[in-house]
C-alpha positions as a Markdown table, in Angstrom:
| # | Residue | x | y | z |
|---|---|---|---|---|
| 1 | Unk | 65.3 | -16.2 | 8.4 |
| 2 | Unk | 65.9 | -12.9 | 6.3 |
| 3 | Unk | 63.1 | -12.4 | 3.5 |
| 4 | Unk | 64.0 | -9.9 | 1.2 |
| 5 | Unk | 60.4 | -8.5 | -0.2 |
| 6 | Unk | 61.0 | -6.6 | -4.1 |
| 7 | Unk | 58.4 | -4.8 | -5.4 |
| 8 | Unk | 57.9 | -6.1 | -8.7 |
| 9 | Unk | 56.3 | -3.6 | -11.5 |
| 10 | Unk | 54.4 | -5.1 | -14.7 |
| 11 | Unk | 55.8 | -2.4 | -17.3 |
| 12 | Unk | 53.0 | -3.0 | -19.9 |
| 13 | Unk | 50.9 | -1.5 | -17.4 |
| 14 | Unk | 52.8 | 1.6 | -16.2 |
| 15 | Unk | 52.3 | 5.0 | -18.0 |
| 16 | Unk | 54.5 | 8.3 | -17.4 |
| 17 | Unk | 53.4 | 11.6 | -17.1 |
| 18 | Unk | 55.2 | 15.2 | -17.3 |
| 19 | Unk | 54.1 | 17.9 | -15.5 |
| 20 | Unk | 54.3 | 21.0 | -16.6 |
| 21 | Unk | 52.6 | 24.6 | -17.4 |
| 22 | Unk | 54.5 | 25.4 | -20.9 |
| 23 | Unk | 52.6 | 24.3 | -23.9 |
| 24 | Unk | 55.1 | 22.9 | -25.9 |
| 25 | Unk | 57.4 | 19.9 | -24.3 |
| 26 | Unk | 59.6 | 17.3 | -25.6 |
| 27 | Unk | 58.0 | 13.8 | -24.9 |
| 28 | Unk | 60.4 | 12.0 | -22.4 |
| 29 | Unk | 61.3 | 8.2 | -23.4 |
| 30 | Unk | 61.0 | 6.3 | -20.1 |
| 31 | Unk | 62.2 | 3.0 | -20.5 |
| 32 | Unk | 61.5 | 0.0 | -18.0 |
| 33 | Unk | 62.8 | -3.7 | -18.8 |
| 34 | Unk | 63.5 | -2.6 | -22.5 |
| 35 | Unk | 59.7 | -1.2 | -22.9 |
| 36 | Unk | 59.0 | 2.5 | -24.1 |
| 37 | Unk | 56.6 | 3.8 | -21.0 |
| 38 | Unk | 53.4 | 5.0 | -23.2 |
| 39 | Unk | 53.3 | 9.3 | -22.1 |
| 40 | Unk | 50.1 | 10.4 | -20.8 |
| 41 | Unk | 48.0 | 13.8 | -20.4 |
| 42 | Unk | 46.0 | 12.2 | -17.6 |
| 43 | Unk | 47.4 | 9.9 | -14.9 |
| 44 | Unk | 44.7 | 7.9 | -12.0 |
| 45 | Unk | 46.8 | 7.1 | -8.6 |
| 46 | Unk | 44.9 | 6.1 | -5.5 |
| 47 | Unk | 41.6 | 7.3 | -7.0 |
| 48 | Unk | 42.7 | 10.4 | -7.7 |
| 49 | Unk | 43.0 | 11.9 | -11.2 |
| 50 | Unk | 46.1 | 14.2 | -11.9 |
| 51 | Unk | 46.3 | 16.0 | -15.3 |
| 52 | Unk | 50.0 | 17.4 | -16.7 |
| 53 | Unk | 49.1 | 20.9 | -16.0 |
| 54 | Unk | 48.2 | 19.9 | -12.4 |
| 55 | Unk | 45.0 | 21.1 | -12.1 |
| 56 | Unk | 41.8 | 19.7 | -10.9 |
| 57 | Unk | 39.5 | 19.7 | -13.8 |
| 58 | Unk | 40.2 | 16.0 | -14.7 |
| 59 | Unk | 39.3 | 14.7 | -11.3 |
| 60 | Unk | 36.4 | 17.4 | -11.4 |
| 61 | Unk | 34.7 | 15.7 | -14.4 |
| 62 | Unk | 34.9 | 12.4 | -12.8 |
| 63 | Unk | 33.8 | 12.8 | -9.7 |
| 64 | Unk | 30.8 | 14.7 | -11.0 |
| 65 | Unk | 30.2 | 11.2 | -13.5 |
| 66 | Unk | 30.4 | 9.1 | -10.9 |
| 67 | Unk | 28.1 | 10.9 | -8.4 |
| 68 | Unk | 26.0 | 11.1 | -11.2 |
| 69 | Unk | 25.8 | 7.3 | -11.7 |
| 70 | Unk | 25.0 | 6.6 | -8.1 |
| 71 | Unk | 22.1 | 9.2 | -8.3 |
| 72 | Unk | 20.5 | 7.1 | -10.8 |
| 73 | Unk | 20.6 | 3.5 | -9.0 |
């Protein structure tokens, strides 16, 4: 028997990012099963946090809050 596995994607839940360094840049339209993929400045993958400049503040900041947190219990 031959099982063909498909990875299946919920598109209300996916998000697109742009990276880039130039300030100003035209908003791409992703579209997946007829949905608009909502852009974002700030994309979580895998517990890590990537910004569209591709720096680490983001990440920074919530590492720092969530250290924070476990401090305090």
């Amino acid at each position: 028997m031959v099982y063909k596995e498909r990875i299946q994607f919920f598109s209300l839940k996916c998000q697109s990012i742009l990276f880039s360094r130039q300030k100003k840049i035209k908003a791409l339209e992703i579209k997946m099963r007829k949905n608009i993929l909502p852009n974002t400045k700030c994309l979580r993958l895998l517990s890590l946090t990537f910004d569209h400049k591709l720096n680490w503040k983001e990440h920074k900041t919530y590492i720092k809050i969530e250290s924070n947190s476990i401090e305090k219990t």
